[in-house]
C-alpha positions as CSV (number, residue, x, y, z in Angstrom):
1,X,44.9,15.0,-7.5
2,X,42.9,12.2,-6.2
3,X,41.0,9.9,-7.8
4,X,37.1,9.1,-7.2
5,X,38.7,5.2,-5.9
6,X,40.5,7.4,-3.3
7,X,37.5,9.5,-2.2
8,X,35.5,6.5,-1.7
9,X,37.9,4.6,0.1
10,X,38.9,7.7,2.9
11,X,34.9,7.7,3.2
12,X,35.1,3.8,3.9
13,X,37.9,4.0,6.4
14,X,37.1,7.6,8.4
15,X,33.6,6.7,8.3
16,X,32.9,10.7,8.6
17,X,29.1,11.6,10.3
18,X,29.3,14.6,8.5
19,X,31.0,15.6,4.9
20,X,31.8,19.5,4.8
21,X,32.3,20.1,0.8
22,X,34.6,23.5,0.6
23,X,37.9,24.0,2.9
24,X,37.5,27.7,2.7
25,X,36.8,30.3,5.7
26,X,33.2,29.4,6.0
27,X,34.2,25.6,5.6
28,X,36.9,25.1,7.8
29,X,34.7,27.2,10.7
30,X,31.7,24.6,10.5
31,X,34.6,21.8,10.7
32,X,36.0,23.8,13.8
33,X,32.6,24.2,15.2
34,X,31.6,20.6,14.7
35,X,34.9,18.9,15.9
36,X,34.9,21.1,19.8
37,X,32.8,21.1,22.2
38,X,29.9,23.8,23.6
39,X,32.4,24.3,26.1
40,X,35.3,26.2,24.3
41,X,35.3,30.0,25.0
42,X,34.4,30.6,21.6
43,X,30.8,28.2,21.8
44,X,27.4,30.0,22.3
45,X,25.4,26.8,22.3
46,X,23.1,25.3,24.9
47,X,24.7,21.4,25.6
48,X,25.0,19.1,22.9
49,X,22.1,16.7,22.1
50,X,24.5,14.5,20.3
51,X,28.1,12.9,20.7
52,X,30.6,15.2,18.8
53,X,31.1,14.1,14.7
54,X,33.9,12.6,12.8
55,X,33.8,15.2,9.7
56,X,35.7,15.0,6.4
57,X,36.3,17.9,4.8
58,X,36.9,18.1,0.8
59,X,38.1,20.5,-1.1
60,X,38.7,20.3,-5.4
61,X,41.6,22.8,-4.7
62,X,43.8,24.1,-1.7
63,X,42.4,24.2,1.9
64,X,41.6,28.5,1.7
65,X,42.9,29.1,-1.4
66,X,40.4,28.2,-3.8
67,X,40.3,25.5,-6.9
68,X,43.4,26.3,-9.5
69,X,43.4,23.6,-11.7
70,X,40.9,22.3,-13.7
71,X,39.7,18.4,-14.3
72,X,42.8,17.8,-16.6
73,X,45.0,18.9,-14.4
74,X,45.5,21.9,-16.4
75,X,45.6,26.2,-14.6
76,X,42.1,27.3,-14.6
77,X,41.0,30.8,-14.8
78,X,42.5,31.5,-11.4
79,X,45.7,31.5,-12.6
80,X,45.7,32.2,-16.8
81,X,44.9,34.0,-18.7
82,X,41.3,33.4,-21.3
83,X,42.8,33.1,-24.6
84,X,41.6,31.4,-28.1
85,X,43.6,30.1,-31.0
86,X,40.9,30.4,-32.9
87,X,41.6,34.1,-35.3
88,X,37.9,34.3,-35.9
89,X,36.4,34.6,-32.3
90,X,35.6,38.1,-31.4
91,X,38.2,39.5,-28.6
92,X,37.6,42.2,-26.0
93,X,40.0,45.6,-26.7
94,X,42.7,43.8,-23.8
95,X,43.0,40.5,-25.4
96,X,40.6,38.5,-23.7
97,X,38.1,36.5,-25.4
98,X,34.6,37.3,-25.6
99,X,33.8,33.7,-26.3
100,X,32.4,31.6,-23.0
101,X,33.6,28.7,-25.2
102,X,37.2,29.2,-24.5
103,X,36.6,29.8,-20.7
104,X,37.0,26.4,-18.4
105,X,34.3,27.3,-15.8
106,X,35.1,25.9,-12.5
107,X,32.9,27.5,-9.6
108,X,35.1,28.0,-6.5
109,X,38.0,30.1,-5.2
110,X,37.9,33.5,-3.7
111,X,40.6,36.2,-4.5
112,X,43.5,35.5,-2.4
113,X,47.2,36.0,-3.2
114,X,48.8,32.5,-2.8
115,X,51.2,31.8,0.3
116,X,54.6,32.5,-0.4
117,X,55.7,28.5,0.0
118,X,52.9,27.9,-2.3
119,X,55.2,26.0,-5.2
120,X,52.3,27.0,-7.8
121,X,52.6,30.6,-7.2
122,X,54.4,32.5,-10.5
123,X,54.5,35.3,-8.4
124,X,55.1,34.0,-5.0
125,X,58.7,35.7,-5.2
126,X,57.6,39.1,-5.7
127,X,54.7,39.7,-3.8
128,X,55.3,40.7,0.0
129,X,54.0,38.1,2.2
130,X,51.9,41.2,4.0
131,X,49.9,41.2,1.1
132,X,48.7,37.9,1.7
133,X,45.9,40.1,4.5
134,X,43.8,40.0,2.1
135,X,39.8,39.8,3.2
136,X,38.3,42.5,5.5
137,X,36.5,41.3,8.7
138,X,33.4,44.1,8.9
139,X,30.3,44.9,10.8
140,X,28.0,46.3,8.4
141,X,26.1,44.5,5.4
142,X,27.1,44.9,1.5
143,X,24.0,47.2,1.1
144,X,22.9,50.7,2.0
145,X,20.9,50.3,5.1
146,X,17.4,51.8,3.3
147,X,17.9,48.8,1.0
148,X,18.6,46.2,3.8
149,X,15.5,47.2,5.5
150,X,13.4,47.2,2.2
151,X,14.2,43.4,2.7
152,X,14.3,42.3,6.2
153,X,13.1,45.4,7.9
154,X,14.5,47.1,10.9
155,X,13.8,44.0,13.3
156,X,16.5,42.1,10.4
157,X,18.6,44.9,9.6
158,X,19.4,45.0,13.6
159,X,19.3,41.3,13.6
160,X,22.2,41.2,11.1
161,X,24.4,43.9,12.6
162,X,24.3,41.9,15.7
163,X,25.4,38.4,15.1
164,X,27.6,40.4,12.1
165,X,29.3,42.4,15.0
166,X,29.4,38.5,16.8
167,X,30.7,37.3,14.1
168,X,33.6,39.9,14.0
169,X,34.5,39.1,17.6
170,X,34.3,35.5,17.0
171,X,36.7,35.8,14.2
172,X,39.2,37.5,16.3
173,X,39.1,35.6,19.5
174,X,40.1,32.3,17.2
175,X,42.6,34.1,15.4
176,X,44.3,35.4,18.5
177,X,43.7,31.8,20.2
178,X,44.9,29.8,17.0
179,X,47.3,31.6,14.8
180,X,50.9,32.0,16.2
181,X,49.6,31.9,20.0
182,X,51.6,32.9,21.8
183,X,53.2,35.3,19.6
184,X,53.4,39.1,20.7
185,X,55.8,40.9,18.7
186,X,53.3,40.7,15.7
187,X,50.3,41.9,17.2
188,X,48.7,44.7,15.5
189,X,51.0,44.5,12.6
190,X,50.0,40.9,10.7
191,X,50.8,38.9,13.8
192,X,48.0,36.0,14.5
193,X,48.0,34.8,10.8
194,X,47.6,38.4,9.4
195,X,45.0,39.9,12.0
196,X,45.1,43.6,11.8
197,X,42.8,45.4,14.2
198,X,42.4,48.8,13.6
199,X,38.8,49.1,12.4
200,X,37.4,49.7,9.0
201,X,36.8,53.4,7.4
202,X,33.7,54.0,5.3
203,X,33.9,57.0,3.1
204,X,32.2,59.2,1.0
205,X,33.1,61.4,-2.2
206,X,31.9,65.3,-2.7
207,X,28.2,65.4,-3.7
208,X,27.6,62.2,-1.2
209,X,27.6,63.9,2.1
210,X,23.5,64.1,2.8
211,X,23.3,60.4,1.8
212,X,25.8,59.5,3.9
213,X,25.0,61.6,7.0
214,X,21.2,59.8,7.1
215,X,23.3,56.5,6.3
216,X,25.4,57.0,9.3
217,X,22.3,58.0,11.4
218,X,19.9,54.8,10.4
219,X,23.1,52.8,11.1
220,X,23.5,54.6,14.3
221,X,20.2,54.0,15.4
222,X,20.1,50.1,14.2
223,X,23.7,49.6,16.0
224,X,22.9,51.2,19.4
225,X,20.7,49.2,22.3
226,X,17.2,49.7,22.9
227,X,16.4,52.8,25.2
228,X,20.2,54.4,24.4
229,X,18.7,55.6,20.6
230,X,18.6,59.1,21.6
231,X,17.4,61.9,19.4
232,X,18.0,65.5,19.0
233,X,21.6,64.9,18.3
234,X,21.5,65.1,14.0
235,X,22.4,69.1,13.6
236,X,25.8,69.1,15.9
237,X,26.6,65.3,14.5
238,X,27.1,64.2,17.9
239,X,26.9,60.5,18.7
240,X,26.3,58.7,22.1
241,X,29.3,57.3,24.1
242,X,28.2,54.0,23.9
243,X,27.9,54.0,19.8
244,X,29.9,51.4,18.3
245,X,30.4,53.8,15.0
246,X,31.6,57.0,15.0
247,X,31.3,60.0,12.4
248,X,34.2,61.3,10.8
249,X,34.4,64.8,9.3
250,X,36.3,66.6,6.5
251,X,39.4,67.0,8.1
252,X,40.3,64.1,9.7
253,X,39.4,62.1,6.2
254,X,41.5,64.7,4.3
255,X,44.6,63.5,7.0
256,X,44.6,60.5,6.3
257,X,44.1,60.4,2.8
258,X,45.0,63.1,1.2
259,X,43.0,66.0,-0.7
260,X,43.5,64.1,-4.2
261,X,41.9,61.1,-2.8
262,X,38.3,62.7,-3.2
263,X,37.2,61.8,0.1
264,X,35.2,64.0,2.5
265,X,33.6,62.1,5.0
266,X,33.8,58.7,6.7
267,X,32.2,56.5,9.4
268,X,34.5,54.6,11.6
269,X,33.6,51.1,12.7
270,X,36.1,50.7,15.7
271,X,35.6,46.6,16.1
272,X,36.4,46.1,12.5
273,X,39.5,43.9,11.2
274,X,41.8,42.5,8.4
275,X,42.9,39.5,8.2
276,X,45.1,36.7,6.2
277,X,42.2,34.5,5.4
278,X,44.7,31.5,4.0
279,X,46.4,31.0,7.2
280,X,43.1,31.6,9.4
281,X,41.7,29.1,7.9
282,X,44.5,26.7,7.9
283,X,44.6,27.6,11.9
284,X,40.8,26.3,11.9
285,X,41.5,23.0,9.9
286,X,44.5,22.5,12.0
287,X,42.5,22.7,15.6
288,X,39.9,20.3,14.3
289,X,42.3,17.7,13.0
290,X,44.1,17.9,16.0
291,X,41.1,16.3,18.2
292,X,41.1,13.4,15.9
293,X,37.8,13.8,14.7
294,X,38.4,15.6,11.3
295,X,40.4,14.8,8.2
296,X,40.9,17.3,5.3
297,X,41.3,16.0,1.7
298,X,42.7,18.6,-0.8
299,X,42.3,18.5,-4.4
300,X,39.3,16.1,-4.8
301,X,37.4,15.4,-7.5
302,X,34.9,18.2,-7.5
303,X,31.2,17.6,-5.9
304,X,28.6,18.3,-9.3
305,X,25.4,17.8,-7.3
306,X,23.5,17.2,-4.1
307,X,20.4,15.4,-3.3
308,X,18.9,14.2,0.4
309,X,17.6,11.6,1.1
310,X,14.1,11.3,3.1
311,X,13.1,8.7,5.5
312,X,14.3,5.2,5.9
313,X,15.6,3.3,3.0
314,X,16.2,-0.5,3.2
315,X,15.8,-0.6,6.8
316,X,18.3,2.4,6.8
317,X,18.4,6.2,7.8
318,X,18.1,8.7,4.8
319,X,21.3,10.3,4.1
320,X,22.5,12.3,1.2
321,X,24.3,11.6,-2.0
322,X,27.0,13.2,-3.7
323,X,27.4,13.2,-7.5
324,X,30.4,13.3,-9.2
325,X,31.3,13.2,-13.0
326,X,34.4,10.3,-13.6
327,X,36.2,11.4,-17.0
328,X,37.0,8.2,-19.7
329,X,39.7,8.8,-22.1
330,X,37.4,8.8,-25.2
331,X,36.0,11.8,-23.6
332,X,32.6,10.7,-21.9
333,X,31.5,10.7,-18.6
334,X,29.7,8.9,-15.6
335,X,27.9,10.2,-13.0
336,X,29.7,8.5,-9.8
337,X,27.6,9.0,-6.5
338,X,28.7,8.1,-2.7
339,X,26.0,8.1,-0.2
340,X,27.2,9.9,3.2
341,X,24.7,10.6,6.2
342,X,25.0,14.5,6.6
343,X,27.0,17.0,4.0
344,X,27.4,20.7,4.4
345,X,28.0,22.6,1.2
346,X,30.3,25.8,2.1
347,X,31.4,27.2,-1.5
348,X,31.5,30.5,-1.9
349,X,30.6,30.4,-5.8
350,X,29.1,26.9,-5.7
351,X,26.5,26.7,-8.5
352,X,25.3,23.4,-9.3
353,X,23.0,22.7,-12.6
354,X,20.2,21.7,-12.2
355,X,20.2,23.7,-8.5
356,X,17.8,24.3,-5.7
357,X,20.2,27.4,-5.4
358,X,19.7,28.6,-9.1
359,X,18.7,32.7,-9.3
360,X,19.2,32.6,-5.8
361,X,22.7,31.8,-5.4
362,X,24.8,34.1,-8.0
363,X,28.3,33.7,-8.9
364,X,30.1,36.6,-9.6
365,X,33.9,37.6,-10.2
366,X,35.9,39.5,-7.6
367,X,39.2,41.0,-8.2
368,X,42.4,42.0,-5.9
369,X,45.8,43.7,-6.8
370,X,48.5,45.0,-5.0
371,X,50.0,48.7,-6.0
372,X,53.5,49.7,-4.7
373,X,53.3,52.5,-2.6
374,X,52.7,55.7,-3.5
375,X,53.5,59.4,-2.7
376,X,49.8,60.5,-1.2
377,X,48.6,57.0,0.1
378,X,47.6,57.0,3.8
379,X,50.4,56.2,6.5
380,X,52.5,53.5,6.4
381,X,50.6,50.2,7.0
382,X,49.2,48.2,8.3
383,X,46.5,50.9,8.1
384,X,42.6,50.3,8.3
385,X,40.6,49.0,5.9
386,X,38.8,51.1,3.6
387,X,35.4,50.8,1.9
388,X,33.8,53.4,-0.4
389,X,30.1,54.5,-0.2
390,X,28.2,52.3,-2.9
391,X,30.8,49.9,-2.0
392,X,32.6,49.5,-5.3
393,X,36.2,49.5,-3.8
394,X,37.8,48.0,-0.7
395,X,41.3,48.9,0.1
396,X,43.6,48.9,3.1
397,X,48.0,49.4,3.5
398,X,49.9,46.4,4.2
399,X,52.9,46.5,6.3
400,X,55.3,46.0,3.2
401,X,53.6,49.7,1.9
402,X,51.4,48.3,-0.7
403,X,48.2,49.0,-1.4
404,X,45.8,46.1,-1.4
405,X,42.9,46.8,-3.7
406,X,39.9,44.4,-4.1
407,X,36.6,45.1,-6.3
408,X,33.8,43.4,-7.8
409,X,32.0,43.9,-11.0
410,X,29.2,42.2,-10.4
411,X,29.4,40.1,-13.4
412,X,28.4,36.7,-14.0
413,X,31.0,34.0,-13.6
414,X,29.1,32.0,-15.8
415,X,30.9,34.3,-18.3
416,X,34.6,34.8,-18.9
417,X,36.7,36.8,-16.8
418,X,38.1,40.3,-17.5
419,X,40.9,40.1,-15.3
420,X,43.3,42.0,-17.3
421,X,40.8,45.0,-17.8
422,X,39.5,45.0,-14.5
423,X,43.1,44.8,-12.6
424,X,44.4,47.3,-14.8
425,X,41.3,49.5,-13.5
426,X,41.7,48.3,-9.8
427,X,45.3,50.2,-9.9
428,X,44.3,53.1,-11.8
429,X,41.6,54.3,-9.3
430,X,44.6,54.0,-6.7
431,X,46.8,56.0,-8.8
432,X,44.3,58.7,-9.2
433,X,43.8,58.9,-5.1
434,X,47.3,58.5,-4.2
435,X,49.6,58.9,-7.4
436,X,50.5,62.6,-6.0
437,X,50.2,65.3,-8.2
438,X,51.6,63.2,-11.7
439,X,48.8,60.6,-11.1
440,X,51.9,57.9,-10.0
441,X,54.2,56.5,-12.6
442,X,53.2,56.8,-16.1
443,X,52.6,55.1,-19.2
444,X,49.9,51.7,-19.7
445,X,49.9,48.9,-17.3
446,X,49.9,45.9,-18.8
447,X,48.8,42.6,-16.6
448,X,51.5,39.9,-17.0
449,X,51.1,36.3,-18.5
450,X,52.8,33.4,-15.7
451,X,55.1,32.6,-18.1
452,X,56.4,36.4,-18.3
453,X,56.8,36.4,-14.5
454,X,58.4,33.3,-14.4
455,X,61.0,34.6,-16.6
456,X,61.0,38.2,-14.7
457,X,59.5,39.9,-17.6
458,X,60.9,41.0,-21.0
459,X,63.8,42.5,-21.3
460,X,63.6,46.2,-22.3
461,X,60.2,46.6,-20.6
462,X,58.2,50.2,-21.5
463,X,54.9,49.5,-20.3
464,X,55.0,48.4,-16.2
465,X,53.7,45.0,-15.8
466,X,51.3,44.4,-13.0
467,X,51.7,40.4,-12.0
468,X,50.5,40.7,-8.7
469,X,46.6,40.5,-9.6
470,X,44.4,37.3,-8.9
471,X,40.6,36.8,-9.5
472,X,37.8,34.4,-8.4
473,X,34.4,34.0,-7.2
474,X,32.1,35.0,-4.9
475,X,28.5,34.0,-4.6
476,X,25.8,37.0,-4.1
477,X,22.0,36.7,-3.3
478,X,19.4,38.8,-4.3
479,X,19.2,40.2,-0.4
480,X,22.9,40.8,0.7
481,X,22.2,38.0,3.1
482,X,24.1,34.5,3.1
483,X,22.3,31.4,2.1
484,X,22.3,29.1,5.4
485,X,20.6,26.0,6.5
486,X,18.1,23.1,4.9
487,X,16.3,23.3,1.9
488,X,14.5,19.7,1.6
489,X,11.4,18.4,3.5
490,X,13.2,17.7,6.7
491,X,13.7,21.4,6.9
492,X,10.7,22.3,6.1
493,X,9.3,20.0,8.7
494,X,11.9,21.3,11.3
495,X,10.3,25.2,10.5
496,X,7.1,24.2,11.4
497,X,8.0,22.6,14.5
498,X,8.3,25.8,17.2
499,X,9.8,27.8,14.6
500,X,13.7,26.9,14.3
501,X,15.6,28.7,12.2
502,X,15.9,27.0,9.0
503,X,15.2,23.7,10.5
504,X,17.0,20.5,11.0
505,X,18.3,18.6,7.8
506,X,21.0,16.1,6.3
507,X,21.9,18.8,4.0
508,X,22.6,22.2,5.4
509,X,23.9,25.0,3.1
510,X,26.6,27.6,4.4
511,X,26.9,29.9,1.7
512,X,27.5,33.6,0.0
513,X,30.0,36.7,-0.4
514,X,33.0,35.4,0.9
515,X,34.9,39.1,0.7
516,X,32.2,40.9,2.5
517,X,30.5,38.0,4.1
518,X,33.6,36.8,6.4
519,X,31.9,38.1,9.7
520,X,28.2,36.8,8.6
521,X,29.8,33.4,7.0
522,X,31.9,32.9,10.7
523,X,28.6,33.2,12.5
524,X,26.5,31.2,10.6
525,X,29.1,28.6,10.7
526,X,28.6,28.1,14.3
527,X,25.3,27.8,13.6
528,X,25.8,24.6,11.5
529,X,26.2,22.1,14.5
530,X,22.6,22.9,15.8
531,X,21.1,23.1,12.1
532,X,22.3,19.4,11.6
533,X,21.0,18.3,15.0
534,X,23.9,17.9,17.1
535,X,23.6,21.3,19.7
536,X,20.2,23.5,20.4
537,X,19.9,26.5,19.3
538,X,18.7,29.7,21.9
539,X,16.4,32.1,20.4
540,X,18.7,34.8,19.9
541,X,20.1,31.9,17.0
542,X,17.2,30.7,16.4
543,X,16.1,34.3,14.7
544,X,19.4,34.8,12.7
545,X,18.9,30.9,11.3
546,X,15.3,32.5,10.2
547,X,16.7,35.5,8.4
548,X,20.0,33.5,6.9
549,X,17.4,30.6,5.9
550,X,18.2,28.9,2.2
551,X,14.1,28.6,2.7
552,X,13.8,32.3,2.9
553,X,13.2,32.6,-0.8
554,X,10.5,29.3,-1.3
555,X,6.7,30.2,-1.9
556,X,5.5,27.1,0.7
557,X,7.3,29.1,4.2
């Protein structure tokens, strides 16, 4: 791990202009962003008002894997278990402690399965590599679309299902330019670091079908163009050639899941994707390295707060500092801070404390196992992915057969995690969909310790043990919408000057869900360069900067 003297002194020698804190997707696609030019096929911007920047990139853990130790070098709750030696703190029903006193908070790392050459990885040896395609690339928003619009309204409901649908595109294109180029044998099967495209499938259980018919039909109407939102087409559930969603009916959701599975309707979302977010993202650190003007430091001391700086100082230009707690051996600590000119905080779970981000920025657990294949489970993968209606369960088939399962309880991460509990309930609501006629196998799954799987499990095992289970954070807002640009004056100033979305700042803020958010989080990053001054924005930017805005939530906008 390094050392705050080692921070400081890569700072003093890369002299970076800009200081991206989090090497996750949303991290390593400002870096990419930042490091090439408005001319790459993949740019939307207008030419650059400023010469290109040197950026460092931090992360306290792996580059798109997420923190796993914690300050003493010790697993965190990515990869343990919450336990207490103390007999008289109360325990949930699975084992795991109901005391937040025994849980070592750290606030960053999405659900991913580790690589399989990841040496830290107890379960690296028995967990297919295809079920490292782990994070769904989709179009629509974590919300019904009656709730969107009770939000943003249907000019912002339509502005997010455009850039999203961008996004998605964007995603893709850099995948397919990036990961294994050149590479055709894997295409459509995990080839371009785990890209799968073969759309998403929303569905619906009996008792559902009316909501999700006028779902389908507000979506519909928010997806299509202007002047192509015909009507009169509701009673034969009909949709226009050009709609970029189509309606699926009893049938052909029964075919592919099964009749157990519950399911009887589904909207199809053709553009839609899965991909292997580790290795994407290590594609995007690896471009922007590559042009010399990025450097990526893995397992940093972790960033504890952020403030700008406004106006000149000394004769100098206002930057922004970055506070960071040095550990003694007697147990106390000192607040360290380095002064860098522009930072970009891309955490998914970040929470800081005191926070401009508190109540608006929520960290939250989200879970993901992997379930051996079972008799009634949709064709061999890779298959689509699959999201239910209320969107308590995303799934898809990797090639290997499993079934990747991910869900979120909504539950504050500032408590501990119930990763036993809730894995064990991930793979039972597989079972009961595709377990055939018995359900699956039978008897109580137990989620395994790292030491167990290190050994292989105990000998004369009843109970099956399910090791391949991970947990981590995600950050949610109150409006299903990421949290992007400047909070401070400067960005308030920028707002008031024509209207730019966010405005201009030294501290710009690319944050939120980064399960559902991967298409939303991949547009806003390329929105980063022209929030910290170095590109112009068009319009069309400008207005998703405006509904993204970190500001959207202040009193004075």
């Amino acid at each position: 791990m390094l050392t705050l003297d080692d921070l400081h002194a890569a700072i003093e020698s890369f002299q970076p202009d800009v200081v991206v804190v989090g090497a996750g997707v949303a991290g390593a696609s400002v870096t990419y962003h930042l490091t090439h030019p408005p001319s790459s096929p993949s740019s939307t911007y207008a030419p650059p008002s400023l010469p290109l920047p040197r950026v460092l990139l931090l992360d306290a853990g792996k580059a798109g894997q997420g923190r796993q130790r914690d300050l003493a070098g010790e697993p965190s709750f990515l990869t343990s278990d919450v336990s207490s030696a103390d007999s008289s703190v109360p325990h949930h029903p699975d084992g795991e402690s109901s005391s937040s006193s025994t849980f070592p908070f750290h606030p960053s790392g999405t659900a991913v399965f580790p690589s399989s050459s990841s040496s830290s990885s107890s379960s690296s040896t028995s967990l297919p590599s295809a079920c490292q395609t782990v994070k769904m690339i989709v179009t629509v928003y974590p919300s019904s679309s009656s709730s969107f619009i009770a939000h943003h309204g249907e000019r912002g409901a339509r502005t997010y299902l455009r850039f999203a649908s961008q996004g998605v595109e964007m995603q893709k294109t850099l995948a397919k330019r990036l990961c294994m180029a050149g590479d055709r044998e894997g295409e459509g099967t995990g080839g371009y670091g785990g890209l799968v495209e073969k759309g998403s499938m929303y569905v619906c259980s009996k008792g559902e079908e009316d909501a999700f018919w006028e779902e389908f039909q507000l979506l519909r109407r928010l997806m299509l163009p202007e002047g192509q939102r015909e009507e009169g087409r509701d009673e034969a559930r009909e949709e226009p050639s050009s709609s970029p969603i189509r309606w699926c009916e009893e049938e052909e959701v029964v075919a592919m899941h099964g009749s157990q599975a519950g399911f009887t309707r589904g909207i199809f979302f053709p553009q839609d994707a899965v991909i292997d977010s580790t290795s994407y993202t290590h594609a995007l650190i690896q471009a922007a390295v590559a042009t010399g003007r990025a450097l990526l430091l893995e397992d940093c001391p972790a960033v504890e707060g952020v403030e700008e700086e406004g106006g000149r100082e000394g004769g100098r230009e206002g930057g922004v500092i970055l506070s960071f707690n040095s550990l003694f051996e007697e147990g106390n600590t000192s607040v360290v801070k380095i002064r860098v000119p522009r930072t970009v905080i891309a955490t998914g779970g970040f929470f800081l404390s005191p926070s401009p981000l508190a109540g608006i920025l929520r960290p939250c657990f989200s879970y993901l196992a992997a379930v051996p294949s079972l008799p009634s489970q949709p064709p061999s993968g890779p298959s689509p992915n699959f999201f239910t209606f209320g969107f308590t369960h995303d799934w898809c088939v990797v090639a290997s057969g499993h079934v990747r399962v991910s869900g979120e309880d909504h539950f504050s991460a500032l408590k501990p995690p119930r990763r036993k509990a809730r894995s064990r309930a991930l793979v039972e609501w597989v079972r009961a969909r595709y377990g055939g006629k018995e359900g699956g196998r039978k008897g109580r799954i137990r989620v395994a310790d790292a030491s167990e799987l290190r050994a292989g499990g105990r000998e004369g095992e009843e109970e099956e043990v399910l090791g391949n289970a991970r947990h981590g954070v995600y950050g949610e807002t109150p409006d299903s919408l990421p949290l992007v640009g400047s909070d401070g004056k400067r960005g308030k100033e920028g707002e008031k000057k024509g209207g730019k979305g966010g405005g201009k700042g030294r501290l710009v803020y690319c944050l939120g869900c980064n399960a559902w958010g991967q298409s939303s989080l991949t547009y806003a990053a390329s929105l980063v360069p022209g929030l910290l001054g170095y590109r112009e924005l068009s319009a069309e930017q400008e207005e998703a900067a405006r509904l993204m805005s970190v500001r959207r939530f202040r009193r004075d906008r």
